[in-house]
Phi, psi and omega in degrees: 000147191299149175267149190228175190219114161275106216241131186229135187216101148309064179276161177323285183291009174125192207253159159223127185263142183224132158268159203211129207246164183312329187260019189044025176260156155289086193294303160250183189174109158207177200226157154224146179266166162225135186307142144264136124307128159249145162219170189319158176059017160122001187269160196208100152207187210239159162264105217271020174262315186280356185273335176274341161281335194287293042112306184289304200256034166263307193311294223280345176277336185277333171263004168281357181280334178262154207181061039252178171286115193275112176003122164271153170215350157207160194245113208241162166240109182238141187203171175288167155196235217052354191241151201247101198229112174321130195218157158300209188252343179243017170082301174359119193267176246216317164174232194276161118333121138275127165291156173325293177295019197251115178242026165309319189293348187318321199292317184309320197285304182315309180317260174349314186283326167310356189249150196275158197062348188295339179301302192274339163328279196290349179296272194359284176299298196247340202071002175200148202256166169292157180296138153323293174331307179107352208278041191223173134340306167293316201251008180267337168294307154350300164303316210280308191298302181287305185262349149260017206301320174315316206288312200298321197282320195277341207276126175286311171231152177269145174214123159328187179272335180278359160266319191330297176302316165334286185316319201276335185282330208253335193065034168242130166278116150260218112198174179223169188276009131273031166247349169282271247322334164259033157246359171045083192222351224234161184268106207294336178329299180287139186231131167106359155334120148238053151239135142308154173276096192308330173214046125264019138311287189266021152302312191290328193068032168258149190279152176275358215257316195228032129217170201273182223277130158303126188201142180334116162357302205231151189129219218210128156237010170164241204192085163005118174264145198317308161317285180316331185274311175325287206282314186276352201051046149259204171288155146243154192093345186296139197309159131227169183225158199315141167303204162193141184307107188319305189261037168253290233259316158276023153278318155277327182271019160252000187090025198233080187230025161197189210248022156252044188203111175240133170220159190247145174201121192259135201244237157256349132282173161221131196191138192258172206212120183194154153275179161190172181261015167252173182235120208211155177217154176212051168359301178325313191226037173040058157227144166184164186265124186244114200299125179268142170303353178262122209304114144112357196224155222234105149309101171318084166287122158235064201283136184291326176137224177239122205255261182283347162306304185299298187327280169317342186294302205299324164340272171335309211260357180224024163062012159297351191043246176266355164307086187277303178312352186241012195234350161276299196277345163290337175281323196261006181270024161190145200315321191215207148259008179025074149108352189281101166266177197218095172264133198265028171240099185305314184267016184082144185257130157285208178320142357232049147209088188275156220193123170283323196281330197262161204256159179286148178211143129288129149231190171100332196275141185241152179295347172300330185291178220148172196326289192359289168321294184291321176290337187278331155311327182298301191310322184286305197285284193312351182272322149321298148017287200265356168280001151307290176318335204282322179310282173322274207295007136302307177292009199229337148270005161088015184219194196210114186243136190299325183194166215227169172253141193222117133297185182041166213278022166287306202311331186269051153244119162286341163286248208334327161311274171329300176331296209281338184272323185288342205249320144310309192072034153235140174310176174190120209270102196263129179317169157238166205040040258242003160276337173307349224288316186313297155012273206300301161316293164329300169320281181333308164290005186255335194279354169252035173250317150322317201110335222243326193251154153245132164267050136268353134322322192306315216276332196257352188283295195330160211220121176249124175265346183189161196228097159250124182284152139307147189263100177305324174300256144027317192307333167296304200289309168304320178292327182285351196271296203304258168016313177276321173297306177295325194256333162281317163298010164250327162329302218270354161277048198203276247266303166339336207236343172319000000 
């Protein structure tokens, strides 16, 4: 019978479990949401106890689906990250989640950027500065510290969430040096670093004291503890193997696992994805390299902004409520957005110009519009976005791509599909099963941390549910929307800082 991956993928909105077979396909699949909290001043965080019930009870609908049940044979972790959850000695948390998005620290960060020489320290060295934003790790220890402190004082260690889940199957607190990359602690120059860099520890001012112990990328780092296995309803003693950075994992489980093979994937962020074998950076235009687990190679970040997010915002603000599928096929009961743009930065934009300040707009609208119109605008902005994107990051990985694969849970749109091969001017090979993709990554990597998969294989395993070209009609017009985009985002950064 096929060896299987019990595969946990942490997203902002809560985790989706997965069983994931030797061939990558998704034998099961389920979800939970987990509450965010907002509080005052920029703050964003989660109850790192319900992420771990949501976890318990995803597993347990997903393995109730098999019938008989196919071997498990390792357990993989994959999650967002920059955010920060205080833990015991035994993965036990401590206190909240700060989230990705919480910018209470910026000052602290500003502080820090302020001391001579720390700008090229960390360019150098690590490759990513503390955020201006406050959006990292260095400045959520801070938060944690400040607005937490009983959490903060109790904590053996701060872990991004995927090591947090790790610690929770295994009662090992761990981390590697690519899930600390937003703790900027460790010198990325080197791929396979397990030491900290003393200083840039203490460039950051985080104590060494609260952080946790460094161990190899790739392996085996411990074992399902009986307790942990009770509650997901597995084996106990099954291997797990070290976490991982959500868009590292959906960079191999779309096949982008060297820098001629690129894909794009939209989550609740949007973001293109490739390796390469150095470690390299281009502050300007927010692209640099996180040392990945797949042996010998450097994940390209190239994160976009806000992705499956604008959708849903929009759901919401024109009363589809969580239906996103019924607010995409109502947007296709009319030809276009008929003259309505979108710019999609809700959150402030990253690659590849990034910006905190500026902001999201409709322009373009008339009493003639209605949603339609306006949701077919979103699909349109975020898809342009990353047709922005595609130029810099070619040029800044040294290639050229014939064609890009398209993934997460934009990808089970076929209209966004398209929308996205017009606003690249690239074909675009949209996955099946494409919320699974992080999943799917994960899987690979833990099964070829076994032995049983190689990932140079991995890119011939994957399953294309539909191929959309570009619209040869359409390339004047897209280019001039694109145009039009770039010249509204220096607008709406004017109007943002006025």
């Amino acid at each position: 019978m096929t060896r299987c991956v019990l595969a946990i993928d942490l997203g902002t909105s809560g985790p989706k479990v997965a069983v994931v077979d030797e061939r990558g396909h998704t034998l099961a699949w389920a979800s939970r949401p987990v509450t965010t909290t907002f509080v005052g001043d920029g703050g964003a965080e989660q109850d790192p106890n319900e992420m771990w019930r949501a976890v318990v009870e995803a597993a347990r609908v997903a393995l109730a689906e098999l019938t008989p049940r196919p071997p498990i044979v390792v357990v993989a972790v994959t999650s967002q990250y920059m955010s920060t959850i205080p833990v015991a000695a035994d993965g036990t948390p401590t206190g909240p989640c700060v989230l990705w998005m919480d910018t209470r620290g910026a000052d602290h960060n500003l502080t820090l950027l302020a001391e001579e020489g720390a700008f090229l320290r960390f360019v150098e060295r690590h490759g990513l500065i503390p955020l201006p934003s406050g959006n990292d790790n260095v400045a959520h220890a801070h938060v944690l510290e400040t607005h937490h402190p009983e959490s903060f004082d109790a904590a053996s260690a701060l872990v991004e969430p995927m090591d947090y889940l790790t610690a929770r199957l295994t009662g090992r607190v761990t981390a590697t040096q690519s899930t600390v990359f937003g703790q900027l602690v460790c010198d990325n120059r080197t791929w396979g670093a397990v030491e900290y860099d003393p200083e840039l520890v203490a460039a950051t001012g985080l104590r060494p004291d609260k952080l946790a112990p460094l161990v190899p990328m790739h392996g085996v780092i411990g074992e399902v503890t009986t307790r942990a296995a009770g509650e997901l309803g597995i084996e106990a003693g099954l291997p797990v193997v070290p976490g991982t950075i959500d868009s590292i994992t959906s960079a191999v489980g779309s096949g982008a696992l060297d820098r001629d093979r690129g894909s794009v994937i939209i989550g609740t962020t949007a973001v293109m994805v490739t390796h390469v074998d150095e470690h390299r950076c281009d502050l300007g235009s927010a692209l640099l390299t996180v040392p990945s687990p797949v042996p010998g190679r450097y994940y390209v970040m190239a994160e976009n902004g806000i992705g499956g997010r604008a959708l849903e915002w929009a759901c919401h603000l024109f009363g589809y409520g969580h239906d996103v599928s019924a607010a995409i096929a109502d947007a296709a009961t009319v030809a276009s957005a008929d003259g309505v743009e979108f710019a999609p930065w809700l959150l402030g934009s990253l690659a590849p110009s990034p910006n905190d300040d500026v902001r999201a707009a409709f322009t373009g609208m008339h009493l003639r519009h209605d949603r339609r119109h306006l949701v077919h605008a979103v699909l349109d902005g975020v898809a342009l976005n990353l047709g922005w994107l595609r130029g810099p990051l070619e040029e800044f990985v040294g290639t050229t791509w014939p064609a890009l694969t398209f993934g997460g849970g934009g990808a089970q749109s076929e209209r966004w599909a398209q929308t996205l091969a017009d606003a690249l001017d690239r074909p675009v090979h949209r996955l099946a099963a494409p919320r699974a993709t992080n999943a799917r990554g994960a899987a690979f990597l833990a099964l070829a941390d076994l032995g049983v998969v190689s990932l140079a294989d991995v890119p011939s395993l994957l399953q294309v549910a539909g191929v959309h070209e570009p619209d040869p009609a359409r390339r004047d017009a897209t280019a001039a929307a694109l145009r039009r985009l770039q010249e509204l985002h220096t607008t709406l950064s004017l109007a943002s800082t006025a």
